[in-house]
N, C-alpha and C positions, 0 to 999 in steps of 0.2 A: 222678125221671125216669130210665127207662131208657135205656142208651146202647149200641150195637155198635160194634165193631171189628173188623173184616175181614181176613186178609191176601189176600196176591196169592194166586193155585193156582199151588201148585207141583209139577215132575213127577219123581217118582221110578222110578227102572228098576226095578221089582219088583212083582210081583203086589200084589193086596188082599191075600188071607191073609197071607203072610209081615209084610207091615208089619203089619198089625190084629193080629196073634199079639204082635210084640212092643210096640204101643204102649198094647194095650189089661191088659197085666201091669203093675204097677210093677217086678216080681222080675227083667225085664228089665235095670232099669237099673244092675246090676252088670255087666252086659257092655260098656255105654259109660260108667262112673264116672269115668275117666280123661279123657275128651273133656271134661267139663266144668270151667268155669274156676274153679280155688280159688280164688282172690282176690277174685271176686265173690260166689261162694256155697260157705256154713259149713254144716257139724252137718245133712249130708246123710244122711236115712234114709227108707227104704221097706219096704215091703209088697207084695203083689200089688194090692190097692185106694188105698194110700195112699202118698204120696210127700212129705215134708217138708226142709225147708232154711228157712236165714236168709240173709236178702240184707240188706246195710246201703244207704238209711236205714230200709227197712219193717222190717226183724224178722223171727220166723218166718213159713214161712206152710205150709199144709197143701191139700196137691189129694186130692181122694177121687174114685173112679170111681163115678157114678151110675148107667150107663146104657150096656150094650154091646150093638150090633147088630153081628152079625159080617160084617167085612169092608168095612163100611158107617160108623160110628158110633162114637163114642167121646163120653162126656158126663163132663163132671166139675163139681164145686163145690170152691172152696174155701173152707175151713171156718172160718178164724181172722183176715182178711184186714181191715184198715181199712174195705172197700166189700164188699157182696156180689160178687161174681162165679162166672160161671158161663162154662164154656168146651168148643167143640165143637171134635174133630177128626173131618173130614170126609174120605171116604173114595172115589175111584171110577176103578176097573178100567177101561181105555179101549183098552187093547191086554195081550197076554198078559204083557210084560214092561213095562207102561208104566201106574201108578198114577197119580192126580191126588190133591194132598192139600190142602183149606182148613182154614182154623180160624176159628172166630169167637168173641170172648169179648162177653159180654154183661154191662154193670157199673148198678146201679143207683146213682143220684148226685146232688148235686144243681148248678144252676147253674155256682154259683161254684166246688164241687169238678169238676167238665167243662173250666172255662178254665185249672186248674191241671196236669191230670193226663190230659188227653184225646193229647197229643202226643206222652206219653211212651211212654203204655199202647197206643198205636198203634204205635210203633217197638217194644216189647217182643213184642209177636202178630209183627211183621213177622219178630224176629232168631230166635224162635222158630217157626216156618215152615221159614224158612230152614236153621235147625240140625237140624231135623228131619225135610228132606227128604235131607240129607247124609250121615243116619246111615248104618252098615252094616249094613245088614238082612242 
C-alpha cells in the first residue's frame, strides 16, 4: 500500500533558481555541513547526485537524485532504506524574491508498518521542510 506524506508550503525569500541551483547538487552541502546536527546524524558523505548518512535506530541511508526539472522539480529515491521511498521537492516562483517550497515523500508499506511509522515519518517531511526553507541560499 502506497502511502504520502505532505508538508505544509513553505516560503522562502529567494528566487527558484538560486534555491533549485543549490538543492538540486548534493556538492552544495558542504556549504551548510555545519547547520547539521552531529548527534543525530554520523558518516555524512556526498556527491553531486548522492548524499549518504547514518541516523540511529535506521542505519545508513542513501538519497540519489533521479529527476531534475529546473527550477521546478527535484526527485529523489532512496536506495538502501527499510521501505521504499521516493521524495519530491517542490518548487514555485510567486514573486521575484518569494519561492514557495513542498515536499512530498511517497513510502510504500504495509498496514501494520503505516500504524507504527506513519507519525514519525510525517514529523520528519515536516522538520525537514522546515530546515530547508531556513537555509541560506
Amino acid at each position: 500500500m502506497t502511502e504520502e506524506f505532505v508538508s505544509e508550503v513553505k516560503q522562502i525569500p529567494h528566487n527558484d533558481e538560486r534555491i533549485f541551483s543549490m538543492l538540486s547538487d548534493f556538492s552544495n552541502l558542504g556549504r551548510i555541513k555545519d547547520l547539521i546536527p552531529q548527534d543525530k546524524i554520523r558518516n555524512f558523505k556526498f556527491d553531486s547526485d548522492t548524499c549518504s548518512f547514518a541516523v540511529d535506530p535506521v542505519g545508513e541511508i542513501t538519497f540519489q537524485i533521479v529527476e531534475r526539472e529546473p527550477n521546478n522539480l527535484i526527485k529523489f529515491t532512496v536506495t538502501n532504506a527499510l521501505l521504499p521511498l521516493f521524495l519530491w521537492i517542490q518548487l514555485k516562483q510567486v514573486a521575484e524574491d518569494d519561492t514557495r517550497l513542498k515536499i512530498t515523500v511517497r513510502a510504500d508499506m504495509n498496514p501494520f508498518l503505516k500504524l507504527m511509522v506513519s507519525k514519525p515519518l510525517q514529523e520528519v517531511v515536516d522538520k525537514v521542510s522546515a530546515f530547508i526553507a531556513s537555509l541560506p541560499y
